[in-house]
Backbone bond lengths (Angstrom), bond angles and torsions (degrees), N, CA, C in turn:
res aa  C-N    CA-C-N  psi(-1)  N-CA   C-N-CA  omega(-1)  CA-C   N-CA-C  phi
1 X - - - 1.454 - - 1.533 107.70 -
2 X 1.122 122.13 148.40 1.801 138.67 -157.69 1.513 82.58 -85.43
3 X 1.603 109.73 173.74 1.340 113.80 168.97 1.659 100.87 -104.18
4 X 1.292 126.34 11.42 1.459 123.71 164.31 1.573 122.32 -103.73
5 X 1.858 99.63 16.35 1.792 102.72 176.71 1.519 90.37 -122.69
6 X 1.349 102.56 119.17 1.767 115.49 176.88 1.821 100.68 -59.47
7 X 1.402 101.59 166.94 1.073 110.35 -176.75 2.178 102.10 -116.23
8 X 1.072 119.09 121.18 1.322 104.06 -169.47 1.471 103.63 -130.61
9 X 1.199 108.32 126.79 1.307 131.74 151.15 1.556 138.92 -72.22
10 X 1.436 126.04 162.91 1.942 126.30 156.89 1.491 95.47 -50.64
11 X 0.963 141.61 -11.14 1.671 118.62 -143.70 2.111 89.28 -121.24
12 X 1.463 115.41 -51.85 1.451 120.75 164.31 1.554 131.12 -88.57
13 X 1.373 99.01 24.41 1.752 94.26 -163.15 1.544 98.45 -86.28
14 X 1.815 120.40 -36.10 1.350 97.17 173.43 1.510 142.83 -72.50
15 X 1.565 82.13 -20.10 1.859 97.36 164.93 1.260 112.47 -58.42
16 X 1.433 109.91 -65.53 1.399 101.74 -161.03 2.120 129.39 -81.12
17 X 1.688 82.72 -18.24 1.149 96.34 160.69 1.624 139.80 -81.56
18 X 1.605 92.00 -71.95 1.177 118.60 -157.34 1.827 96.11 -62.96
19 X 1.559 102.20 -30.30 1.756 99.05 -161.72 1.890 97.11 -103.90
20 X 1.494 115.84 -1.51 1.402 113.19 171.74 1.375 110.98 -44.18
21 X 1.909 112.38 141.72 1.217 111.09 170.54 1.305 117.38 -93.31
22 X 1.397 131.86 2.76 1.548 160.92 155.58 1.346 115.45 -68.68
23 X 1.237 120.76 121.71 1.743 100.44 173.31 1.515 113.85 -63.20
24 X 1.113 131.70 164.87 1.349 131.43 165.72 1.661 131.70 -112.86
25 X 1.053 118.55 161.07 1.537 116.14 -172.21 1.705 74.51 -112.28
26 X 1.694 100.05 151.75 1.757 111.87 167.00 1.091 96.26 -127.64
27 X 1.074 145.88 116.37 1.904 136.43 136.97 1.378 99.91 -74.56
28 X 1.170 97.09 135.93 1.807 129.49 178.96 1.616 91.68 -105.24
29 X 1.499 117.10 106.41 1.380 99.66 161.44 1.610 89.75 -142.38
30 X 1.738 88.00 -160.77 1.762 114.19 169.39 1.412 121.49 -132.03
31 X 1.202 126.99 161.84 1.757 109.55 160.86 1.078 127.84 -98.47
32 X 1.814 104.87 35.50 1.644 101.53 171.42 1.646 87.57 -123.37
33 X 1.473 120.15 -12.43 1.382 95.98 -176.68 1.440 106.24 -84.07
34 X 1.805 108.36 164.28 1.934 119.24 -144.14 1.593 78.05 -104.71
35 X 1.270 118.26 -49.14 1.153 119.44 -163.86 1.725 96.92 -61.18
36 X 1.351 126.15 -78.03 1.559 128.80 -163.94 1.569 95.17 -54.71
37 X 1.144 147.93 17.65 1.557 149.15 -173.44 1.005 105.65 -108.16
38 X 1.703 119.37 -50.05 1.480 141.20 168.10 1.619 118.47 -65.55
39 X 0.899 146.62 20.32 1.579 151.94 -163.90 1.287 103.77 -161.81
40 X 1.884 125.14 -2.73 1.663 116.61 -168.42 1.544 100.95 -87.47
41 X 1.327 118.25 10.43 1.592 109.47 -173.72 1.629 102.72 -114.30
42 X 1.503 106.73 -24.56 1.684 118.61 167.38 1.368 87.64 -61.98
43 X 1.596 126.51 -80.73 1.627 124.14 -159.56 1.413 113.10 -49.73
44 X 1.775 117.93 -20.34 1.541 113.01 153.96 1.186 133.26 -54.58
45 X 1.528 92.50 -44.38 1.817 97.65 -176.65 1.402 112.45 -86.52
46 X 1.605 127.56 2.35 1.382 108.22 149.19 1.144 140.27 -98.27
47 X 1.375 114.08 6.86 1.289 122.06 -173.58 1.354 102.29 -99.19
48 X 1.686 124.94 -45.06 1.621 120.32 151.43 2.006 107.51 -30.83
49 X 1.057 110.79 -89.42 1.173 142.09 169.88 1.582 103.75 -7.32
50 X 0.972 127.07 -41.76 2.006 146.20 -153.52 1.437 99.39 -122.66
51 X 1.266 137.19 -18.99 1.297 112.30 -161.04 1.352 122.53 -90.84
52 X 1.339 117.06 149.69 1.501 137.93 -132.36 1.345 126.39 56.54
53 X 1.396 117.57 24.79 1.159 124.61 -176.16 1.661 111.90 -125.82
54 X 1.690 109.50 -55.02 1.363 143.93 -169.35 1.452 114.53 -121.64
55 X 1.258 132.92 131.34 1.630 129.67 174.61 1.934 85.84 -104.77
56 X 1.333 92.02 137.51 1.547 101.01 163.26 1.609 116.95 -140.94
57 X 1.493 99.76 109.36 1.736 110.32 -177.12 1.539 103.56 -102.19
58 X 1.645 94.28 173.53 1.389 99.78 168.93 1.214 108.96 -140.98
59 X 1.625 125.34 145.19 1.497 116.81 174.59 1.746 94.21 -119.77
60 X 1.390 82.66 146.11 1.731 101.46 170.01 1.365 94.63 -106.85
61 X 1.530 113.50 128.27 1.261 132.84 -156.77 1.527 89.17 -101.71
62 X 1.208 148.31 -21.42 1.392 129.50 149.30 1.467 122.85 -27.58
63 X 1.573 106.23 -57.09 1.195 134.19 -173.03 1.568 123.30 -71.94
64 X 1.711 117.31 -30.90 1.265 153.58 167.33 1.584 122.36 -123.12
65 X 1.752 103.94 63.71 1.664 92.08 174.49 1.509 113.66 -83.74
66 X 1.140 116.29 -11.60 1.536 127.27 169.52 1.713 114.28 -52.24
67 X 1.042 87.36 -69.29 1.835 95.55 177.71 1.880 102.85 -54.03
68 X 1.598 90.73 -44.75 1.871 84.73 -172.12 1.385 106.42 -55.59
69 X 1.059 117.65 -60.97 1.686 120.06 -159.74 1.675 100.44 -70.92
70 X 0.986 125.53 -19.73 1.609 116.28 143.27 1.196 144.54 -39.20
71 X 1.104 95.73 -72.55 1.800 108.93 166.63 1.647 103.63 -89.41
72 X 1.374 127.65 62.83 1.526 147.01 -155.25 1.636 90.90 -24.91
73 X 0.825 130.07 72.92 1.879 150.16 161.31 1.986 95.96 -55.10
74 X 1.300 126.97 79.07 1.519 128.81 -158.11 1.554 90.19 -91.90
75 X 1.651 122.23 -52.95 1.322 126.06 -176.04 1.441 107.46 -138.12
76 X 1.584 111.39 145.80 1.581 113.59 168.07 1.406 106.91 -102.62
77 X 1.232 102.32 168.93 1.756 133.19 2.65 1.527 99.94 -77.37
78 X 1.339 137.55 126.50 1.218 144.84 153.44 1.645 101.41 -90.97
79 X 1.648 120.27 138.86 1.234 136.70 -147.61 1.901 91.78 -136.62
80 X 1.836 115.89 81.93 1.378 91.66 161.22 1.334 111.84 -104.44
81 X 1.407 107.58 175.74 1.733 126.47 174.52 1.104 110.19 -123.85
82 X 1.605 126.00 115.69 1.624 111.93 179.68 1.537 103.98 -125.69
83 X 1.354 92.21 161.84 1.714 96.75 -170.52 1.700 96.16 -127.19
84 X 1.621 95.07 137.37 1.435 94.63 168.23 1.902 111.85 46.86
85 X 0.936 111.78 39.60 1.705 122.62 176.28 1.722 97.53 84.57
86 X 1.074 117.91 -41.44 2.153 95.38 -173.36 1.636 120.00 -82.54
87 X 0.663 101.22 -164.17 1.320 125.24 175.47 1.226 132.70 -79.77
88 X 1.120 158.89 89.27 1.758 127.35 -149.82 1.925 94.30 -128.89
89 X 1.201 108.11 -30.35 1.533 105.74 164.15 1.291 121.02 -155.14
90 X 1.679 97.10 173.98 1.981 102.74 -142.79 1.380 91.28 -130.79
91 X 0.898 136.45 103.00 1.641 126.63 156.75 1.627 117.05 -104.35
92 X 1.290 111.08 130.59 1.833 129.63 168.10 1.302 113.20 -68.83
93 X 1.293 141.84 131.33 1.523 118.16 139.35 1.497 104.99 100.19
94 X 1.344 107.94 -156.05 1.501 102.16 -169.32 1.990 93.35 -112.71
95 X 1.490 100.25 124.71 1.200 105.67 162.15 1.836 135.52 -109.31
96 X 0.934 118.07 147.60 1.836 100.44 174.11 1.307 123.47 -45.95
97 X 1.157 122.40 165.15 1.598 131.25 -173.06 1.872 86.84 -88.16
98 X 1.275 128.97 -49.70 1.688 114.65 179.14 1.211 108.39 -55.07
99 X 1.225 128.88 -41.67 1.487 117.42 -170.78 1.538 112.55 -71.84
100 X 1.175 104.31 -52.92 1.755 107.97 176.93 1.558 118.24 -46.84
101 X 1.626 111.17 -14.06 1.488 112.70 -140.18 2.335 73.98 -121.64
102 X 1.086 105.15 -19.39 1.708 86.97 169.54 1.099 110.73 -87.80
103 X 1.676 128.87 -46.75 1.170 134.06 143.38 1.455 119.26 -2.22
104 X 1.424 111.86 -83.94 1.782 102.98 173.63 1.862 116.64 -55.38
105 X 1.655 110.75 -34.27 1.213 106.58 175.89 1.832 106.98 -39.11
106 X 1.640 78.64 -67.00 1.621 92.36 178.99 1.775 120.35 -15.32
107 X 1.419 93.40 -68.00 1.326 105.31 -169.28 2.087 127.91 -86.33
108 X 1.386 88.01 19.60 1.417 113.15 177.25 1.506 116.48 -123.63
109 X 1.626 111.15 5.48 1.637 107.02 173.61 0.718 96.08 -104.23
């Protein structure tokens, strides 16, 4: 993990999330899933890529089942973006780095 993708926990998720003045990207993963293993160098290169613009964390839902079963996190990698504390988009599975990256556009105009 880059030193520009926060590391988030149950214990910092409303700080760093919910009360960010940045929207944020969340990857919901694990380090046994192949798929969320395969996309951690995309979720590198947007948080390089975004910064001062976009915060992009990740919670390992091992580590955060509280937050997961909150934001009902069913399968990873689940990919949210929240603005101003909500949610504004949801991605499943493995998505492109363009799509994720209008997405944050999205949620930064």
């Amino acid at each position: 993990m880059s030193e520009n993708v926060l590391e988030i926990d149950d214990n910092n998720f409303k700080t760093e999330v919910l009360n960010s003045d940045q929207p944020v990207l969340v990857d919901f993963w694990a380090p046994w899933c192949q798929p969320c293993r395969r996309i951690a160098p995309m979720i590198d290169d947007l948080a390089k890529e975004n910064l001062g613009k976009a915060r992009v964390a990740k919670v390992n839902v091992d580590d955060a089942q509280g937050t997961a079963m909150e934001y009902d996190v069913q399968s990873i990698p689940t990919l949210i973006i929240f603005r101003k504390g909500q949610p504004v988009q949801r991605f499943t599975g493995i998505s492109s780095k363009a799509h994720l990256q209008e997405a944050i556009d999205a949620a930064t105009a």
